[in-house]
C-alpha positions as CSV (number, residue, x, y, z in Angstrom):
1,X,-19.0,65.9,46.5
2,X,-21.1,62.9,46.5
3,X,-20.3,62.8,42.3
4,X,-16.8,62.8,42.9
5,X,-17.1,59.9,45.9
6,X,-18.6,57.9,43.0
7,X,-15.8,58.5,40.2
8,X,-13.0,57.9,43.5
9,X,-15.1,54.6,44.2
10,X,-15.1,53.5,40.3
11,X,-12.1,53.9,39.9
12,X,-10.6,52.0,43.1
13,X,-12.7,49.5,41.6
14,X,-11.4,50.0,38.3
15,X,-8.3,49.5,39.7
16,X,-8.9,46.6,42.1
17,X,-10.1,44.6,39.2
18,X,-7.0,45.7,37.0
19,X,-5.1,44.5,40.1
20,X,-7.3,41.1,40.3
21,X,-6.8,40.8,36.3
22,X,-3.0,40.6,35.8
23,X,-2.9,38.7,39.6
24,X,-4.9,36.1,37.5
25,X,-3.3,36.1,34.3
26,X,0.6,36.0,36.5
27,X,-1.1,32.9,37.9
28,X,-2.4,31.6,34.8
29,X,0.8,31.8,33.4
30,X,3.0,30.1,35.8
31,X,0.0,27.3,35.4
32,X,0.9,26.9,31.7
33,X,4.6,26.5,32.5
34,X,3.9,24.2,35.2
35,X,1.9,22.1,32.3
36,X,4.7,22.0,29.9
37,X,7.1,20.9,32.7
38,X,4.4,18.1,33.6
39,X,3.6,17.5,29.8
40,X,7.6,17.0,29.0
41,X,8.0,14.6,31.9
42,X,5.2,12.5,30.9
43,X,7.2,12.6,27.4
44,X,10.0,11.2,29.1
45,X,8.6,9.1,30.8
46,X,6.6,7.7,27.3
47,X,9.9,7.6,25.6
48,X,11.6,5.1,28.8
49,X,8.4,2.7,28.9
50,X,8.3,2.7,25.0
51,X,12.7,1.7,25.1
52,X,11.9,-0.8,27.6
53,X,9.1,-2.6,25.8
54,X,10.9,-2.9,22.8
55,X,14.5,-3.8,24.2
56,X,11.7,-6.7,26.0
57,X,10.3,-8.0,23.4
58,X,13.4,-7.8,20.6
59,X,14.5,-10.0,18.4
60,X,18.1,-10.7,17.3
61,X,18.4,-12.7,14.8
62,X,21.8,-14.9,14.1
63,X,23.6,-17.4,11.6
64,X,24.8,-21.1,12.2
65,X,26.6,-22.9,9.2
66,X,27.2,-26.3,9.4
67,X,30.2,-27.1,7.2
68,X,30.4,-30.7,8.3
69,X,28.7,-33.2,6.1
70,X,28.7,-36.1,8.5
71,X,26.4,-34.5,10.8
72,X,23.1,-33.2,9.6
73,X,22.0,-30.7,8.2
74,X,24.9,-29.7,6.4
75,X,24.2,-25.5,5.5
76,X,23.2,-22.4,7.0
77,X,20.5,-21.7,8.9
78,X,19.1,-18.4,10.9
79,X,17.7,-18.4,14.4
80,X,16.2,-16.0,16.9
81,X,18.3,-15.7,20.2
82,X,16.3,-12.6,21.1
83,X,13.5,-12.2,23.6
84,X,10.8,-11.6,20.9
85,X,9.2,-12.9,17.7
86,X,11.3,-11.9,14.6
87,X,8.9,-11.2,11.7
88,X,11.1,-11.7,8.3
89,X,10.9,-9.0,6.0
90,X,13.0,-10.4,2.9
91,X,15.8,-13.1,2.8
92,X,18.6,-12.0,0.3
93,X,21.4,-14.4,-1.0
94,X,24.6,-12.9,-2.0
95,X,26.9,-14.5,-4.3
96,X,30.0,-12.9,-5.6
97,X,28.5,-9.6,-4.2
98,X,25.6,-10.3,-6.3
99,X,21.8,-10.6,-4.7
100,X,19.6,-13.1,-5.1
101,X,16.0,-13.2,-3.9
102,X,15.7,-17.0,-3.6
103,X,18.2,-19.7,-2.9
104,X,17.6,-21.8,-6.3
105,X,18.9,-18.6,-8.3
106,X,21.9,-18.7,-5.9
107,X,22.5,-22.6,-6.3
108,X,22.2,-22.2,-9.8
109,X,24.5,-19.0,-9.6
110,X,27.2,-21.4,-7.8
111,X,27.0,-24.2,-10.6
112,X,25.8,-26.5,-8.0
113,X,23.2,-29.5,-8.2
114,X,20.2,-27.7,-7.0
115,X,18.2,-31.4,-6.6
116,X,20.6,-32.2,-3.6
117,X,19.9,-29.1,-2.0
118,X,17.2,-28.7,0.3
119,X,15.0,-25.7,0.1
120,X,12.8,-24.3,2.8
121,X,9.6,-22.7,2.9
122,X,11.0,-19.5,5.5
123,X,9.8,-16.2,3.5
124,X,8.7,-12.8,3.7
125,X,6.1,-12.1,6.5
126,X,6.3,-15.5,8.6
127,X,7.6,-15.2,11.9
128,X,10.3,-16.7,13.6
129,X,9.8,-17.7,17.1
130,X,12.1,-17.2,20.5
131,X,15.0,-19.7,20.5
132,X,13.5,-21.1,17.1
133,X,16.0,-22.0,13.8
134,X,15.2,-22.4,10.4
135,X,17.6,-23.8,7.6
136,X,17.5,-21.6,4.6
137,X,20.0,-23.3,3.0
138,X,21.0,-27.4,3.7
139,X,22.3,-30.3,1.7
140,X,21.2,-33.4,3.2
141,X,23.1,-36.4,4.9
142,X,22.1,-38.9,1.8
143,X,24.2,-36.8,-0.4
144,X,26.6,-35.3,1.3
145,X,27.5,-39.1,2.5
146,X,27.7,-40.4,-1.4
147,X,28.7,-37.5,-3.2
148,X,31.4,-36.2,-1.6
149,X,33.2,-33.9,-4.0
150,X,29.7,-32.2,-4.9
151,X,29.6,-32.1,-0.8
152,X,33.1,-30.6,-0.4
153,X,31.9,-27.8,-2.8
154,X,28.7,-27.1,-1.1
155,X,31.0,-26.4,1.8
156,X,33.6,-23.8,0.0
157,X,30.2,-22.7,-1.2
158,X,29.7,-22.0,2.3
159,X,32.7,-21.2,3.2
160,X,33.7,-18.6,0.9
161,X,31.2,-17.5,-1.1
162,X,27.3,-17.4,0.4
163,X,26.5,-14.8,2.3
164,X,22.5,-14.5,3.7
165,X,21.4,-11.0,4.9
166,X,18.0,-10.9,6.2
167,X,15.8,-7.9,6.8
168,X,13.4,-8.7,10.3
169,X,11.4,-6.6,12.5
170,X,10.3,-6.5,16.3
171,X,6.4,-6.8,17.1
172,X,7.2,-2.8,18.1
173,X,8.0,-2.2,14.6
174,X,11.9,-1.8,14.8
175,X,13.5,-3.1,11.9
176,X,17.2,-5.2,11.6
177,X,19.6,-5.7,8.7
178,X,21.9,-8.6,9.5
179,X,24.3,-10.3,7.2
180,X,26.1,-13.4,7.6
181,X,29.2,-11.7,5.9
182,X,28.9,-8.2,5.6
183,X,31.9,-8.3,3.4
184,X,30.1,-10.0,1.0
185,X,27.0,-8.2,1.3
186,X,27.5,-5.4,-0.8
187,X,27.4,-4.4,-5.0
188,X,31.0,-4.9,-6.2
189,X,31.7,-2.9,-9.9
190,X,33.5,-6.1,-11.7
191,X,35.8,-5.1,-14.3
């Protein structure tokens, strides 16, 4: 009798640790789902700061022509009306829907005197600030004064046929394609 007490008592035991086993392993397993709940908020919550800091700190990058050549500078320039710097990633100048990486190829392009054009030094990886504009294109007053047919083509020039597009990204590393003219900023098949 006392043998079978101890087989009755092992396996109550048996059983009360079989009981204690899946008890832990239910538990265990709501504890995992409760961590993936917890692990996608904190997702969510990652994804919201993340929008936030870049909407914060983005650039936007716009285009101001000047077509009158009685009040300097007479061209196109680009500035940064966002809330962050704008770090240029390339400048492209389209003429008759064809790109140009710099603006001499472009002047030349146009047939236009390319030593009464300014030039300026804005290129790939400078920055451009909040609120701050940079010509990328201008014919200055002492020209545009004396030689006004030459000026009055620089502004058809402007007019009608430049478009800039320019390629800039946010200190997040978001990065903006914005043309001038998007219209003109695309490969045309010429006949």
């Amino acid at each position: 009798m006392a043998r079978w007490m101890l087989v009755w008592a092992s396996l109550m035991i048996s059983i009360a640790s079989l009981a204690l086993g899946i008890a832990n392993w239910w538990n265990s397993r709501e504890q995992i789902a409760q961590a993936e709940k917890s692990y996608e908020q904190a997702r969510d919550q990652y994804s919201v700061a993340k929008a936030q800091f870049q909407s914060a700190f983005k650039p936007l990058i716009n285009f101001d022509t000047e077509y009158n050549s009685d009040t300097p500078p007479f061209g196109m320039a680009i500035e940064n009306r966002g809330k962050g710097p704008a770090l240029i990633k390339s400048i492209t100048y389209w003429f008759n829907h064809t790109p140009y990486r710099n603006d001499s190829d472009v002047i030349a392009a146009a047939k236009l005197n390319y030593d009464h054009v300014s030039d300026y030094d804005l290129g790939v990886d400078d920055a451009l600030g909040v609120d701050e504009k940079e010509w990328l294109v201008a014919m200055p007053k002492r020209y545009a004064s004396v030689k006004k047919e030459e000026a009055g083509r620089f502004a058809l020039f402007l007019a009608r046929d430049l478009a800039i597009e320019v390629e800039y990204c946010s200190l997040a590393g978001e990065c903006v394609r914005r043309c001038s003219t998007p219209s003109l900023c695309t490969v045309v098949d010429k006949p």
